[in-house]
C-alpha positions in Angstrom: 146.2 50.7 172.4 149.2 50.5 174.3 148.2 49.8 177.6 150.5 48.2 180.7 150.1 44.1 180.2 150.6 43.7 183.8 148.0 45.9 185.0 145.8 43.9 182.5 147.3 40.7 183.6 146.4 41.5 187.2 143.3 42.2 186.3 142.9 38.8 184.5 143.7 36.8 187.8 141.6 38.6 189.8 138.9 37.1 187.9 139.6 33.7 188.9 141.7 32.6 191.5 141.6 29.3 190.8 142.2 29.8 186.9 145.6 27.6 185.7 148.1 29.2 183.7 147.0 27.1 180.6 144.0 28.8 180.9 145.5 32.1 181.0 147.4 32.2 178.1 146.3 34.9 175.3 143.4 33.4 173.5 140.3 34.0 172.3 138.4 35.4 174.8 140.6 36.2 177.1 141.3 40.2 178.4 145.0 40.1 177.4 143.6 38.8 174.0 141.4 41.5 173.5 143.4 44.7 174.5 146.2 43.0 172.3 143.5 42.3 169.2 142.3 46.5 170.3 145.8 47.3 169.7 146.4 45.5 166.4 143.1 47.0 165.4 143.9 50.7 166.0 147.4 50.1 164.2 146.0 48.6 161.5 143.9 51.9 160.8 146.4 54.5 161.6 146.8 56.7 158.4 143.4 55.1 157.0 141.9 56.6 153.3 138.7 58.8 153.3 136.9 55.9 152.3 138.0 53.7 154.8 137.6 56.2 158.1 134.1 56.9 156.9 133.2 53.4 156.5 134.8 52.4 160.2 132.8 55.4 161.5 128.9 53.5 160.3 130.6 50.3 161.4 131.2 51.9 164.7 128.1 53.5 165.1 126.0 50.2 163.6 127.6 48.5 166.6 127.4 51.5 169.9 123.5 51.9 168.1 121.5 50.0 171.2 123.8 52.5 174.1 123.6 55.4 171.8 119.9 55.1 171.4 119.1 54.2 174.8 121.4 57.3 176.3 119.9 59.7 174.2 116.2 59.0 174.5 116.9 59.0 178.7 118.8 62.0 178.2 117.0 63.6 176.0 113.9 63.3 178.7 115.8 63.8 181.6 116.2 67.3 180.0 113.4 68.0 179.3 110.9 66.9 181.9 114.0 67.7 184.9 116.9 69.8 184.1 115.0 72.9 181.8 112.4 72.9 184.1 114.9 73.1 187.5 117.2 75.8 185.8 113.3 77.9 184.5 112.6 77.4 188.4 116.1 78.6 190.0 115.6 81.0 187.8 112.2 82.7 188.1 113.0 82.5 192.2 115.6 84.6 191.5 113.9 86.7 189.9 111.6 87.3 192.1 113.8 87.7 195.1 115.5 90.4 193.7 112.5 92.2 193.1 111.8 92.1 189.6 108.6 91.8 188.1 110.2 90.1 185.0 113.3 90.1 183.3 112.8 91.3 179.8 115.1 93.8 177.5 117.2 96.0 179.1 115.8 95.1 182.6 117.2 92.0 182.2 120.5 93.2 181.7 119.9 95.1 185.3 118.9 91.9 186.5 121.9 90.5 185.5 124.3 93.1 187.6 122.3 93.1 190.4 124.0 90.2 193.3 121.1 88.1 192.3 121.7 88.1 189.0 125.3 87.3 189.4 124.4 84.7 191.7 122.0 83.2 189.1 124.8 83.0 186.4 127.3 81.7 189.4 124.7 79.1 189.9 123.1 77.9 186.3 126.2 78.3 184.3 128.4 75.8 185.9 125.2 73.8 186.0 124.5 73.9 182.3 128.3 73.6 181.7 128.6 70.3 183.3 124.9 68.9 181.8 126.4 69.5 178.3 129.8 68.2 178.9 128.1 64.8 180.6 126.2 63.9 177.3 129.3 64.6 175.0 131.3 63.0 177.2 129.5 59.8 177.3 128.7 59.6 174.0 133.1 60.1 173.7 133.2 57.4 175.3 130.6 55.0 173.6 132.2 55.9 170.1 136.3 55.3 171.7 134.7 51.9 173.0 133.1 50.9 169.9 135.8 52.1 167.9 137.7 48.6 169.6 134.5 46.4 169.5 134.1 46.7 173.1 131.1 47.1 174.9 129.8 49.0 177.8 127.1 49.4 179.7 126.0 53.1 180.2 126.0 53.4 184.1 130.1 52.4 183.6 130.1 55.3 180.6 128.5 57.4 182.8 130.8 57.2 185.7 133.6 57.5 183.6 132.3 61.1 182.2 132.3 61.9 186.0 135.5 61.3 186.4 136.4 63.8 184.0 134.4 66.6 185.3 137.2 67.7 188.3 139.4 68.5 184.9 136.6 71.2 183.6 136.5 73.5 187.4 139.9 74.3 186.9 141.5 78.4 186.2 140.1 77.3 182.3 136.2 76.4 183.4 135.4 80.1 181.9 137.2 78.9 178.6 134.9 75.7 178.6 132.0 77.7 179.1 132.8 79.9 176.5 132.8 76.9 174.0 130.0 74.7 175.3 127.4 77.4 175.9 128.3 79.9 172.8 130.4 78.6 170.0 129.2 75.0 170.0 125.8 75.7 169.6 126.2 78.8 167.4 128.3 77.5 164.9 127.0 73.7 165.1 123.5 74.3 164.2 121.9 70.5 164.9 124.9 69.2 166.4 125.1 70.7 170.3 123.4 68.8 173.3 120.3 68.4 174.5 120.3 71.0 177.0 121.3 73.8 174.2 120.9 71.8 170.8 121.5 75.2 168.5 121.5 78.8 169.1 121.3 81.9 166.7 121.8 85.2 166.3 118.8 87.0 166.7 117.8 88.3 163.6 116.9 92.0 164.6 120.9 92.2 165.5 121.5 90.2 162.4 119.0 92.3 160.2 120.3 95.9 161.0 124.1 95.5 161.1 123.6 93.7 157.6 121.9 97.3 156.4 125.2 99.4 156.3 128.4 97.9 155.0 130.2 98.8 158.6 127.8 96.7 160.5 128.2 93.4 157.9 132.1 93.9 158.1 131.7 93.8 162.2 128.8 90.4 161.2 131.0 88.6 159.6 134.2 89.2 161.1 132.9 88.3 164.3 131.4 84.9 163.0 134.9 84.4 160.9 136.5 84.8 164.6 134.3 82.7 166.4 134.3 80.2 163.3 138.3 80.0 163.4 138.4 79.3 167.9 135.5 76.3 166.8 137.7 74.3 164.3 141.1 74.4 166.6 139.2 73.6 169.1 137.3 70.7 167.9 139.1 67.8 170.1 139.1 70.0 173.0 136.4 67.8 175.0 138.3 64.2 173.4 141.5 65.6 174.9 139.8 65.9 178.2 137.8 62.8 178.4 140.3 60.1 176.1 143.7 61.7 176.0 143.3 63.1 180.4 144.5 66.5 179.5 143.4 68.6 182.4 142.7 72.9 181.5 141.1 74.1 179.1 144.3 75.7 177.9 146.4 72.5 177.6 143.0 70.7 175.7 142.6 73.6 173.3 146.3 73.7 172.4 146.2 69.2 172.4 143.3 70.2 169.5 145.0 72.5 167.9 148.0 70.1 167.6 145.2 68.1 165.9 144.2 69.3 163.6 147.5 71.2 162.0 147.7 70.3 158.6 144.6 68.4 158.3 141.7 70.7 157.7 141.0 69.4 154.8 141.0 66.3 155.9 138.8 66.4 158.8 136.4 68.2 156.9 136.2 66.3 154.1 135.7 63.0 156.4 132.7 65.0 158.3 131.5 66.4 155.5 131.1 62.8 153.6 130.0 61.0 156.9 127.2 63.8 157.2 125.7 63.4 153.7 125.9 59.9 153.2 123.8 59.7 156.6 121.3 62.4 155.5 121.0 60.3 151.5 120.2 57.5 153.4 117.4 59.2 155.5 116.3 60.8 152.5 115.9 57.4 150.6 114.4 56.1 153.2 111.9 58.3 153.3 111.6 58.2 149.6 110.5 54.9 149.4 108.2 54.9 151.9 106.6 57.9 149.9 106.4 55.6 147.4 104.8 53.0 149.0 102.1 55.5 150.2 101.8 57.0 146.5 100.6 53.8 145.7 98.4 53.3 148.3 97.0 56.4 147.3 96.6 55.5 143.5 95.1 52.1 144.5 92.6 53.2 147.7 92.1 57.0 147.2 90.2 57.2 144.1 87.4 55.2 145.6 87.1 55.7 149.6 87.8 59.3 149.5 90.6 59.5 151.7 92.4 61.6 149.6 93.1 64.5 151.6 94.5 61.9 154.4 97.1 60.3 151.8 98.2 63.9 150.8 98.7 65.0 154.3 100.5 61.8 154.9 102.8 62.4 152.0 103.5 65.9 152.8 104.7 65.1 156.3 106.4 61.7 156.3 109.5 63.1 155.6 109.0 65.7 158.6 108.2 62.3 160.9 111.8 61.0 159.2 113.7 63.7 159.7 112.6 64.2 162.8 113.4 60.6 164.3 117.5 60.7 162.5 117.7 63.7 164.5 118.3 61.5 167.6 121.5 60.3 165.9 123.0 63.6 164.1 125.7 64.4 167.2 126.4 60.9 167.9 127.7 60.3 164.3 129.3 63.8 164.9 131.2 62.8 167.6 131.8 59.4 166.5 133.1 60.3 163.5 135.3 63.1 165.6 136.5 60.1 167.6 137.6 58.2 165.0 139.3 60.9 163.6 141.3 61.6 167.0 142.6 58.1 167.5 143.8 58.2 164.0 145.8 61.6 164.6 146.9 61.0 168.4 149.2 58.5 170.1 147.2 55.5 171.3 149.5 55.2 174.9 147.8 58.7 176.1 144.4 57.0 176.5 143.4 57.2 180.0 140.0 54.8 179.3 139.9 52.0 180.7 138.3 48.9 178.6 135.7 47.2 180.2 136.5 43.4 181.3 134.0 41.9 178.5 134.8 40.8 175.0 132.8 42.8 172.1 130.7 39.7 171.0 130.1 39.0 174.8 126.4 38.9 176.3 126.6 42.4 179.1 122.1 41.8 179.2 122.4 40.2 182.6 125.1 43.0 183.5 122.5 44.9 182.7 118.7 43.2 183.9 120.6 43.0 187.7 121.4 46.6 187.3 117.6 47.6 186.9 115.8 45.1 188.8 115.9 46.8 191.8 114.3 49.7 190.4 111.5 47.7 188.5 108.6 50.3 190.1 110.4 53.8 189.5 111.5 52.9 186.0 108.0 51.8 185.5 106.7 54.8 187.4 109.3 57.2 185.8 108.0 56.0 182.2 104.3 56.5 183.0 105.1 60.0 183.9 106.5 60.5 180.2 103.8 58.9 178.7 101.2 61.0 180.5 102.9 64.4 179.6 103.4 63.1 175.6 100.0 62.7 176.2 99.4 66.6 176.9 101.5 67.6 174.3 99.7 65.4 172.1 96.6 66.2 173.0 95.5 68.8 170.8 96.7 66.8 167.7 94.5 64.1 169.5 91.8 66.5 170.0 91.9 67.3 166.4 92.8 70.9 167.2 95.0 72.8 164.2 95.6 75.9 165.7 94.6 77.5 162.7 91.2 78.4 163.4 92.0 81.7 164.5 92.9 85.2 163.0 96.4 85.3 161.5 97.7 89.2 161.4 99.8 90.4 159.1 102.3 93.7 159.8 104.2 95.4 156.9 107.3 96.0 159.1 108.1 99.7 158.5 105.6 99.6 155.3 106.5 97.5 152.4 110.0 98.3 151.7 109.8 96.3 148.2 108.0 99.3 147.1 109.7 102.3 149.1 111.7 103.3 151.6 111.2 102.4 154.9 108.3 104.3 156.8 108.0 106.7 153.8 104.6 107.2 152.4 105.4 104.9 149.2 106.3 102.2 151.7 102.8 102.0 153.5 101.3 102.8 150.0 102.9 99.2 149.1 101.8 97.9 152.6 97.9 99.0 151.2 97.9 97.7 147.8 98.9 93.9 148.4 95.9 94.5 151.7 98.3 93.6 154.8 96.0 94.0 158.0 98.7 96.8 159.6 101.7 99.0 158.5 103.9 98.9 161.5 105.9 102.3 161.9 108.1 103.8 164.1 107.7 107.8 165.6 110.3 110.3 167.6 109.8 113.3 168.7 111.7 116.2 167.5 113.5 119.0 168.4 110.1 121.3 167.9 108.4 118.6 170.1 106.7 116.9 166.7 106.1 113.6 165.8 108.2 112.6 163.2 107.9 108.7 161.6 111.8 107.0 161.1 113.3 104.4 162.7 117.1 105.5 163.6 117.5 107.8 165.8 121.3 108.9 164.0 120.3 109.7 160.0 123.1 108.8 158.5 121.9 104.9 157.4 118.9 106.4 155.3 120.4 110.3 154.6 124.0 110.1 155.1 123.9 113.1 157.1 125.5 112.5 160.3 122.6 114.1 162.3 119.8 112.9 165.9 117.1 113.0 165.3 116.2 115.3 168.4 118.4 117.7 167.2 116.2 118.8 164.1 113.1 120.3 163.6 110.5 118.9 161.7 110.5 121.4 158.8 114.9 120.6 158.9 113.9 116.7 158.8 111.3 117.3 156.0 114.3 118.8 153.5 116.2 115.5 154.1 116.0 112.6 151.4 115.8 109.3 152.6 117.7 106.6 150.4 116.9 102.6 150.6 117.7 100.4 147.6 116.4 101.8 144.3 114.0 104.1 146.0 114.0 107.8 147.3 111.5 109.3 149.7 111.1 112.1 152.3 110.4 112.4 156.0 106.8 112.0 157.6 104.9 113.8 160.0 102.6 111.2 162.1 99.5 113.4 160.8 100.3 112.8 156.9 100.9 109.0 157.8 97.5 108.9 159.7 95.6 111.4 156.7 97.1 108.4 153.9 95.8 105.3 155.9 92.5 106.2 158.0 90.0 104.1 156.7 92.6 102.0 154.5 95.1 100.1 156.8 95.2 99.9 160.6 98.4 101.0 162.0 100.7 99.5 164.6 102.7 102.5 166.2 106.0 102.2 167.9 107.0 104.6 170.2 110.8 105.0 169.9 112.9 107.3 172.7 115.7 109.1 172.6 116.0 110.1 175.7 115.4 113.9 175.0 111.7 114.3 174.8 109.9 116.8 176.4 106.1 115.7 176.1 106.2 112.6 173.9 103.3 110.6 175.3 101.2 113.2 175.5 101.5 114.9 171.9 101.2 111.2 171.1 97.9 110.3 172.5 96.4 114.1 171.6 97.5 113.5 167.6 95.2 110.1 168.6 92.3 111.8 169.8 92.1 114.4 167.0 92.0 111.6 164.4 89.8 110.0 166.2 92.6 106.8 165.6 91.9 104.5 168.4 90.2 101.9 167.0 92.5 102.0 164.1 95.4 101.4 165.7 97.5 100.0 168.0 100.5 101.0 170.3 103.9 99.6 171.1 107.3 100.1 172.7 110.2 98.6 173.7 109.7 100.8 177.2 107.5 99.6 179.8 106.9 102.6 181.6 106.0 104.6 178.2 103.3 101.6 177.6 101.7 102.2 181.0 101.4 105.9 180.8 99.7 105.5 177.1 97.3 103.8 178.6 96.5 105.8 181.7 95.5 108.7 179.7 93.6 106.7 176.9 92.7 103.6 178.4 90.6 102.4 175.6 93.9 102.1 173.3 95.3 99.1 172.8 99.1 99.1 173.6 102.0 96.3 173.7 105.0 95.3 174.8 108.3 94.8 172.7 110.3 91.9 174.2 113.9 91.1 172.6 115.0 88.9 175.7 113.6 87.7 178.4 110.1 86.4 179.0 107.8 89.0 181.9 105.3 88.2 184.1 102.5 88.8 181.6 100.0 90.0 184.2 102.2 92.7 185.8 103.1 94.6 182.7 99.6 96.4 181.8 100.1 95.7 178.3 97.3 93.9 175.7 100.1 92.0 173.3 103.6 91.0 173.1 105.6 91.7 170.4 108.2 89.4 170.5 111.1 88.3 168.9 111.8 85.2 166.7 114.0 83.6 168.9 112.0 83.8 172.0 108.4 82.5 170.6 107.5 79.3 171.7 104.1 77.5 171.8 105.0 77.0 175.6 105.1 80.8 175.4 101.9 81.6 173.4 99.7 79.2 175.7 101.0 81.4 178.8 100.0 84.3 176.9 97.0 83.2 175.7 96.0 82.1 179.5 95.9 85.6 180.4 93.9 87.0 177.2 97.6 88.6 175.9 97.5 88.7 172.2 101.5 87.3 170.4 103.0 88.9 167.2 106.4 88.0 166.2 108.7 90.0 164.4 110.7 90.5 162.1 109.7 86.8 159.9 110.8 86.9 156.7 111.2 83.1 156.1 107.2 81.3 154.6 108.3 78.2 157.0 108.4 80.1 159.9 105.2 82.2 158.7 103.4 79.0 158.7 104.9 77.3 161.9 104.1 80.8 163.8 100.1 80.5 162.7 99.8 77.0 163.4 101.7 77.4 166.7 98.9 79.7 167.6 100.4 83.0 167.2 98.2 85.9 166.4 99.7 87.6 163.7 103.4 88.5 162.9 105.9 91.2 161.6 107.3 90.8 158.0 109.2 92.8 155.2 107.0 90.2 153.5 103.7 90.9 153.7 102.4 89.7 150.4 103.9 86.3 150.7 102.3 86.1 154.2 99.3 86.9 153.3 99.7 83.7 150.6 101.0 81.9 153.6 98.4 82.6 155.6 95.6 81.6 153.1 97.2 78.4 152.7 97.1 77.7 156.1 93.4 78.5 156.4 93.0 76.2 153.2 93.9 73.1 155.6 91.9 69.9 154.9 93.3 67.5 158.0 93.2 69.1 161.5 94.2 65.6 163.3 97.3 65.4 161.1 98.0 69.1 160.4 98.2 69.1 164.6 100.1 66.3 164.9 103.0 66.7 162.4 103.3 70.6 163.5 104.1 69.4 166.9 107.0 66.8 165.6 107.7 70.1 162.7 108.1 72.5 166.2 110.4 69.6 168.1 112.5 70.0 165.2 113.3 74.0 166.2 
């Protein structure tokens, strides 16, 4: 690394004043000797093979593995125990100053352009902007570090990230934002910080635009966009922290200059770095498997612990998995490192190397640093002990969370055998015996109550028609078109008729915002069928949910929630419905606290069926009933509570 001599020189007599020149000559040991050897070092692996990058980048992260351990179990608890539970406070008072009962849906998005909303984003975005950028940025700086043998402590790392920070508050902070709150997680799955380790589409965005060709054109285009800014910008934070390069702008173009002409390259050298990481977790695991199969054929047979060595196999690699996780971004970003010094010019560095040799002893460095703080380190790791402890506790307790009902919806009926909401669909929803048939009703232009999702026909008919402007008998002439399968229009009445006494139903009450009488005719067509203990009530609207159940009190109604978590107790609804992304068990137990019954919709995927039951949730929303109901069983068919509890907690840290 070209760095000035005399600047190191100085630096080299301030160390000693009564060192002799003798002694300061470039040797072993000595700083000029080391930034010199650093230098030789990085020249020697300019232009390195795929083979030999990849091998430098283990080497690198075999010797940063104390300070990369050690900073990402601290940070990893910082955030959760202090910062998610500071920004859910600043939050919620926010909330609640401006008057809201709780921010969920579309009243969220009122939240959010109200002055306290804007102050909230004015106050948490910068806030989770700069927690993100400080654990990349230290972990930047490990990797440069230990990509020239040098060691550093992580106070020094630290304060180094913070003096990198004035660069991101600058006319591009929105542009940083952008990348370290959206496109970073989104399209790094497993790979973003602490504070926002992944994010996803929802899947009831993802699930409808991928039903017409129109809406997975505007899918995938938009991910192909946001999939082309995240490679070019790749070095964007190593410009900033190694190379100085102040703006987003200026970093983003410094990446771009990158990586011209050597996508490939790059990804090839991720790619490889990546796998071999996750073959050597895997054989890891693998032989401890085996050493457990053979406890198992030795000690099973004749104790009867068979049921505990199954459960033990079955999970050990969830236990695995879960532990590498700790080092998935810092081989990212070392391995990005690497790949930076090898593409940029070594005399735009503007790290400084620490003034200790890479085979020196920094423990005392470190011992003076915390003896001080002896009682509040001790005190600080008590407190994380006792909350593991309540997490842990119902694993302790030998609590499975599967020792309650599990509900299964047909969302929309079972569209494997019809088309959605059609009378062949909920006929399919009958035969393989789900619990409910979820299905959604509008009112028509006659004032009926006609069962279809959209309120525009043209998905499922092709003609370009509302809903609200069509009588029942003009819907009833319509055919419906999904897949292989054809089908026709419902009235509510012919719905209820085919399922009383067969399958409970799970009604969504879907507006338009041209009804005339829709909660009444509603709740009448309930009261002539005598449907109230057959069915439940939901919608996406809290206002229609509370007039339902002023006039029929003894119907059980729910709230839709898409964004946003409410203040359960305010909203006069019995159950949630709530989407995938926003379940947690954190969630459920609030829920559950209050008597509120959780469903989750729309699960499709028999991992997330299970995790859902054993988190505690009471039933869930699937085009997939019969395979949930499988799922379910399975479940029920548990043998080990202690370990079933235990490894579903490690199996949720994972999500």
């Amino acid at each position: 690394m070209r760095l000035g001599m005399r600047q190191w020189e100085v630096a080299a007599k301030g160390r000693s004043s009564g060192e002799t020149n003798r002694n300061r000559r470039s040797r072993p040991g000595s700083i000029k000797y080391e930034v010199g050897a650093a230098c030789m070092r990085e020249g020697n692996r300019a232009k390195s093979p795929f083979y030999k990058l990849i091998v430098d980048v283990f080497r690198t992260m075999t010797f940063t593995f104390r300070e990369v351990m050690m900073f990402e179990l601290f940070y990893k608890a910082l955030t959760f125990f202090i910062f998610i539970p500071t920004i859910s406070v600043v939050f919620h008072k926010l909330l609640s100053m401006g008057g809201f009962a709780g921010a969920t849906n579309y009243e969220l998005l009122r939240f959010f352009m109200s002055k306290y909303g804007l102050l909230c984003m004015a106050l948490l975005v910068p806030t989770a902007t700069v927690l993100i950028f400080v654990e990349f940025a230290v972990l930047i700086i490990i990797s440069y570090l230990g990509q020239h043998r040098v060691r550093t402590n992580l106070l020094r790392a630290f304060l180094q990230a913070l003096s990198s920070m004035p660069s991101l508050f600058t006319f591009g902070f929105a542009g940083w934002a952008l990348y370290l709150l959206l496109i970073l997680p989104l399209l790094n799955p497993g790979l973003g910080a602490s504070l926002l380790p992944t994010l996803a589409v929802p899947n009831f965005i993802s699930g409808e635009l991928y039903k017409t060709g129109g809406g997975t054109l505007l899918y995938l285009g938009g991910l192909a966009v946001l999939l082309f800014f995240n490679i070019r910008w790749t070095f964007s934070l190593h410009a900033l922290v190694i190379g100085g390069i102040a703006g987003f702008r200026q970093a983003a173009k410094q990446s771009a200059a990158v990586m011209r002409k050597s996508y490939i390259k790059m990804t090839v050298v991720v790619g490889i770095t990546l796998l071999v990481f996750f073959v050597v977790v895997v054989l890891a695991t693998l032989l401890l498997l085996v050493v457990v199969t053979v406890a198992h054929s030795l000690i099973a047979g004749e104790t009867g612990t068979g049921g505990f060595v199954r459960s033990i196999l079955a999970k050990t690699f969830i236990v695995s998995t879960y532990a590498s996780t700790i080092f998935i971004m810092p081989l990212y970003v070392t391995t990005l490192t690497r790949l930076y010094i090898e593409k940029t010019e070594s005399h735009r560095s503007v790290l400084q190397l620490p003034e200790w040799r890479a085979d020196g002893n920094s423990t005392p460095h470190i011992r003076r640093m915390f003896r001080p703080h002896r009682s509040r380190l001790f005190m600080f790791l008590l407190l994380i002990a006792f909350a593991t402890g309540l997490v842990l506790a119902p694993a302790i307790g030998g609590k499975a969370f599967t020792d309650h009902d599990f509900v299964v919806m047909a969302h929309r009926g079972y569209t494997a055998k019809g088309v959605e909401n059609t009378i062949e669909a909920i006929q399919g929803a009958i035969d393989v015996g789900a619990d409910y048939a979820e299905i959604d009703i509008q009112e028509t232009k006659d004032g009926r109550l006609a069962v279809i999702h959209d309120t525009n026909l043209k998905r499922l008919t092709g003609k370009n028609a509302e809903v609200f402007d069509l009588t029942m008998d003009e819907l009833r002439q319509l055919e419906v078109r999904q897949g292989p399968f054809t089908g026709r229009i419902s009235t509510l009445e012919e719905i209820i008729r085919l399922t009383q006494g067969r399958i409970k139903l799970n009604i969504e009450l879907k507006t338009h915002g041209k009804e005339r009488d829709l909660v009444n005719t509603f709740v009448r067509v309930i009261r002539d069928y005598d449907l109230t203990g057959q069915c439940v009530v939901q919608s996406l609207n809290g206002d229609i949910i509370r007039q339902v159940k002023a006039l029929e009190p003894s119907l059980e109604v729910g709230y839709i929630l898409f964004a946003g978590t409410p203040r359960w107790e305010r909203t006069g609804a019995d159950f949630f419905n709530m989407e995938e992304y926003r379940v947690s068990e954190a969630v459920i137990a609030a829920a559950k606290a209050l008597n509120k019954r959780i469903y989750v919709w729309t699960v499709n995927d028999p991992a997330a069926m299970e995790r859902y039951f054993r988190m505690g949730a009471d039933g869930i929303v699937t085009d997939q009933p019969e395979q949930a109901l499988l799922v379910a069983d399975g479940v029920r068919a548990s043998e080990d509570p202690f370990f079933d509890a235990l490894f579903d907690w490690l199996d949720r840290m994972s999500y």
